[in-house]
C-alpha positions as CSV (number, residue, x, y, z in Angstrom):
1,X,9.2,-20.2,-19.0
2,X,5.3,-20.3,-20.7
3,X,4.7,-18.2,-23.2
4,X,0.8,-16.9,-22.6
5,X,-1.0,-14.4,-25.3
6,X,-3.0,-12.3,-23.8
7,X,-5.9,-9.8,-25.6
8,X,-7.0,-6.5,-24.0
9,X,-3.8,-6.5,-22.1
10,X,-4.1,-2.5,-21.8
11,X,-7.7,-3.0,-20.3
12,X,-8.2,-2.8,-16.5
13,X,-8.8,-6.6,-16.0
14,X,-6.7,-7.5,-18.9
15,X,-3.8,-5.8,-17.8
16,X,-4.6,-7.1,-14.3
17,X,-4.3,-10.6,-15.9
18,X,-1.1,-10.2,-17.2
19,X,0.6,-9.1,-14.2
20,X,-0.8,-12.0,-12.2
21,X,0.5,-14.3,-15.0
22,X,3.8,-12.3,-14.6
23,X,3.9,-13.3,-10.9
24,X,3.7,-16.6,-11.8
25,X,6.9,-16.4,-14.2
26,X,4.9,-16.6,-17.4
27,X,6.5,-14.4,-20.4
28,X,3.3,-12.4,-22.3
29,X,2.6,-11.4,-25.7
30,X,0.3,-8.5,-25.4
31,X,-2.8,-7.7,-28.0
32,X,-4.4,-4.6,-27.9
33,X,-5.3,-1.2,-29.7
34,X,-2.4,2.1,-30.0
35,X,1.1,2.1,-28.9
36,X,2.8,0.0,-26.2
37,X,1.1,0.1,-22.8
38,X,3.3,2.3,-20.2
39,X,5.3,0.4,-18.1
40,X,5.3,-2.8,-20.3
41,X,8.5,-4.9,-19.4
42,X,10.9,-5.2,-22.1
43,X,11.2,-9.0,-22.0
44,X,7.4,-9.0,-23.5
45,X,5.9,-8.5,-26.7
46,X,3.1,-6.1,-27.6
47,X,1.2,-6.5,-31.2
48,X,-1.2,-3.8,-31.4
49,X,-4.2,-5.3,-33.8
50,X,-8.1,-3.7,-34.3
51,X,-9.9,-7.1,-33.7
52,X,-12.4,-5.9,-35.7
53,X,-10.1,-6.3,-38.7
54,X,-10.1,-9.8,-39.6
55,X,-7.6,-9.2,-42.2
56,X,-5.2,-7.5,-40.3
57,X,-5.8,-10.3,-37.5
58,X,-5.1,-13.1,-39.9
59,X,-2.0,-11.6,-41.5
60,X,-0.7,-11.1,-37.4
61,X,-1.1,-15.0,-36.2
62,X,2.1,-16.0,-37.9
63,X,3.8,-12.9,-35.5
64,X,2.5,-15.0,-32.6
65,X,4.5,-17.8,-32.1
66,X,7.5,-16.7,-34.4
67,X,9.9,-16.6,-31.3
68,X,8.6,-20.2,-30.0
69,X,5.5,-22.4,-29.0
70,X,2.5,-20.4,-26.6
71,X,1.4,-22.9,-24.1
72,X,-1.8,-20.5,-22.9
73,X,-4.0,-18.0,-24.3
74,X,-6.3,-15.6,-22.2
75,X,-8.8,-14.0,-24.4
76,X,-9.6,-11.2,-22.5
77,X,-10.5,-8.2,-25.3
78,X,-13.9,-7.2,-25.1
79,X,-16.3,-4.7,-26.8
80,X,-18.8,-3.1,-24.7
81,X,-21.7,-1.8,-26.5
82,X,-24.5,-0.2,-24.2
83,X,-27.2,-0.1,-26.5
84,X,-30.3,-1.5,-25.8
85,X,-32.8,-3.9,-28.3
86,X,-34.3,-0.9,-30.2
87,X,-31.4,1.2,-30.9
88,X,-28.6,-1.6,-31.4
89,X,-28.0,-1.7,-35.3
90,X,-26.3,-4.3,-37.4
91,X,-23.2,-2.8,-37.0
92,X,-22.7,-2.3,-33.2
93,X,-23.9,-6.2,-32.9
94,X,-21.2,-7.1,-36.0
95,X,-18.6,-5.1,-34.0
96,X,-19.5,-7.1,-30.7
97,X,-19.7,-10.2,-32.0
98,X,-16.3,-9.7,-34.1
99,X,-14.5,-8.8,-31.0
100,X,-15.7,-10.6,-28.1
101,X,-16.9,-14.2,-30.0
102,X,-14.9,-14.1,-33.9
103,X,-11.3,-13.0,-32.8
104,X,-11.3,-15.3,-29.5
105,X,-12.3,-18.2,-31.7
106,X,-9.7,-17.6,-34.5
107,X,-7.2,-17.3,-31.9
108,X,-7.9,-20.4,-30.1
109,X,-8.2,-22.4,-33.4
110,X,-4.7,-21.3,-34.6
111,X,-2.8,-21.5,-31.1
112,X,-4.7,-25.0,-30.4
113,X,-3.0,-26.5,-33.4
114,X,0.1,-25.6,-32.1
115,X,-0.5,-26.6,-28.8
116,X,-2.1,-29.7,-29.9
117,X,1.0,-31.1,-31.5
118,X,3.1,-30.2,-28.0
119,X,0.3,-32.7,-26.3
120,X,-1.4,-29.8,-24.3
121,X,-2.0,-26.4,-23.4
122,X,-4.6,-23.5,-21.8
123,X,-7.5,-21.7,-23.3
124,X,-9.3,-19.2,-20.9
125,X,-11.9,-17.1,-22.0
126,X,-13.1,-14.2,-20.3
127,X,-16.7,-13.8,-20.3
128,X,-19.3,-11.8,-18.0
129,X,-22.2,-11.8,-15.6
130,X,-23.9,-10.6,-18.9
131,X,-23.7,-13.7,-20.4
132,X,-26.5,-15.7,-18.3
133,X,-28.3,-13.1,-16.4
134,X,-30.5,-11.9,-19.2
135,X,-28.5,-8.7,-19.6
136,X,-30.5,-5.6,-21.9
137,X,-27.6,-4.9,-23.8
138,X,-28.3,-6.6,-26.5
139,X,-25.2,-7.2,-28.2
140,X,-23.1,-7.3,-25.4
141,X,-25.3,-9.9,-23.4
142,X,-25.7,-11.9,-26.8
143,X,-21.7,-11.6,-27.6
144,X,-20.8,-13.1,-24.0
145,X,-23.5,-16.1,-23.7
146,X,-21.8,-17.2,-27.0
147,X,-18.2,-16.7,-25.5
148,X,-19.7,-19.5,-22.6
149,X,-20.7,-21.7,-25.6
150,X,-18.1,-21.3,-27.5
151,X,-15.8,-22.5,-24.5
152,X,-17.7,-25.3,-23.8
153,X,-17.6,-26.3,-27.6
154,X,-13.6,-25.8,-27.8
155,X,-13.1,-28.1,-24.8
156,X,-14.8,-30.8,-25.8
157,X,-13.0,-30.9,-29.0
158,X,-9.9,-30.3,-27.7
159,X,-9.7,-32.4,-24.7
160,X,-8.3,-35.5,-26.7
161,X,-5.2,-33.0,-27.4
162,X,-4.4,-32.0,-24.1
163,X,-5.8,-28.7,-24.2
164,X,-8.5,-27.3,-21.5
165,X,-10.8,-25.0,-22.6
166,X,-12.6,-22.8,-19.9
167,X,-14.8,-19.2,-19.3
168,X,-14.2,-16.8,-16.5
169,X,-17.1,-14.8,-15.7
170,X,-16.4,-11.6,-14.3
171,X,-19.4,-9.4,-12.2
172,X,-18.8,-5.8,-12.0
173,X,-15.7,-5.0,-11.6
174,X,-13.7,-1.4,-10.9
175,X,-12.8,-0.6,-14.6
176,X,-13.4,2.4,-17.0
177,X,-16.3,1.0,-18.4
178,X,-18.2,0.1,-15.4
179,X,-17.3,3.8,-14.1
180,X,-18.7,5.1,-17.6
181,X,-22.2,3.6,-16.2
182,X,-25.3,5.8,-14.9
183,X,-24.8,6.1,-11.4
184,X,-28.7,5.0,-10.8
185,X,-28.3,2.4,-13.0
186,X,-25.1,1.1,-11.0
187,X,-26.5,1.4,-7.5
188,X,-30.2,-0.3,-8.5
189,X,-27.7,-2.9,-10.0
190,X,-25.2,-3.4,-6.6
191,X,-28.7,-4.2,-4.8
192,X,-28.5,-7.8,-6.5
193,X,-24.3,-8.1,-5.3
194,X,-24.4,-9.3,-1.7
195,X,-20.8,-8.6,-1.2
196,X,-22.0,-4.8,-1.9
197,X,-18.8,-3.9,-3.9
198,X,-17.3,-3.9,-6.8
199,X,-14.6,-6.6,-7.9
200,X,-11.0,-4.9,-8.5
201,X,-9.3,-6.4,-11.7
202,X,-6.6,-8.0,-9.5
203,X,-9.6,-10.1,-8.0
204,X,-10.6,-11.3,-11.5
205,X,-7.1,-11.9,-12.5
206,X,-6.1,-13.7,-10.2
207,X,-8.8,-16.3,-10.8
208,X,-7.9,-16.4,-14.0
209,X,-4.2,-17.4,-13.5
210,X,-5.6,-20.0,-11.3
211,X,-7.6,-21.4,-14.4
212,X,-4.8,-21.0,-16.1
213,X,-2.5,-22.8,-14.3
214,X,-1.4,-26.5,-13.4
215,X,-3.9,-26.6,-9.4
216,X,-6.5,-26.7,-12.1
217,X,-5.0,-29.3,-14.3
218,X,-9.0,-31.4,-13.7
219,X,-11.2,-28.1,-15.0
220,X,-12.4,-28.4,-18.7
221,X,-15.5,-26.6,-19.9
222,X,-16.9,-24.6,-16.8
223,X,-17.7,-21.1,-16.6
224,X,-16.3,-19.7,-13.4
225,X,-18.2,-17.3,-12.1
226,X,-16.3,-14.2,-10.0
227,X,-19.3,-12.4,-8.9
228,X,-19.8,-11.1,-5.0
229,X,-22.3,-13.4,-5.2
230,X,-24.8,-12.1,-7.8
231,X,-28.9,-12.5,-6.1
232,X,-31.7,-12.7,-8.6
């Protein structure tokens, strides 16, 4: 049975992510903020950590692999900040860059040495449309065009170990954050989807467990976009 960590794993598409890793008999160690997500299943783990704490995430590494080696991470946590260029300050673009860009790489950089010496393993970090559309949330868009370099960087150093590195890029998908958005601003945004809809987490996730899993033993530093075909 793989052992897969798995951040934001109370989120909409993060918890979507670790059911379909679930289906496919992997055992998950969930990251995320407060108390144990309902329904979590008793054979998996859940380490509640504020991401934003670096301290506090350095002192819970060791609690990841105490019980035995993680072959895959999905960084999935993400900080959505909806402020725009003239009202983002230092701290909302710290917090956004601590979440969605520091915490994935520290991650990675610990669990890769692990899996490096076990000849392989799975890095999958989830991204967004934001990243490469030229998105007016500042922070946000910056944070998630560096989580696409930042995968592209990790797989080429770690291909030599066995270990592919690759971004999932999801459009807008059916979660509390994208429901939190102006309804104008939604709709003029949906003109640009030509699949007209949103994407449900499951849709997302289950892309991800596909990057995540041996049929894509060949993929190394790509950004997969999940999109209803975004039109510019």
């Amino acid at each position: 049975m793989r052992t897969s960590v798995v951040t934001g794993c109370a989120g909409g598409i993060g918890r979507a992510i670790c059911e379909a890793l679930r289906a496919g008999g992997d055992r998950i160690i969930g990251l995320g903020q407060g108390t144990t997500p309902k329904d979590w299943p008793s054979s998996d783990r859940f380490l509640a950590c504020d991401l934003t704490d670096m301290d506090a995430l350095q002192r819970l590494l060791p609690e990841l692999d105490r019980d035995g080696p993680v072959a895959c991470l999905v960084n999935c946590a993400g900080l959505y900040e909806k402020r725009g260029v003239f009202d983002t300050t230092l701290a909302d673009f710290d917090r956004a860059m601590a979440v969605n860009v520091r915490a994935p790489f520290v991650l990675s950089q610990y669990l890769a040495r692990g899996m490096a010496e076990r000849g392989g393993g799975v890095i999958v970090n989830v991204a967004s449309l934001a990243a490469t559309i030229g998105s007016p949330l500042i922070s946000y868009g910056t944070s998630k065009a560096a989580v696409v370099g930042l995968t592209k960087s990790l797989a080429r150093a770690l291909a030599p170990h066995g270990i592919r590195v690759n971004a999932v890029s999801p459009g807008i998908t059916d979660t509390a954050i994208a429901r939190d958005v102006d309804p104008a601003q939604m709709a003029r945004q949906m003109e640009n989807v030509a699949m007209k809809r949103w994407a449900e987490p499951a849709e997302i996730a289950r892309v991800v467990a596909f990057v995540a899993s041996d049929g894509a033993s060949y993929m190394t530093g790509t950004d997969v976009s999940v999109n209803g075909g975004w039109i510019t």
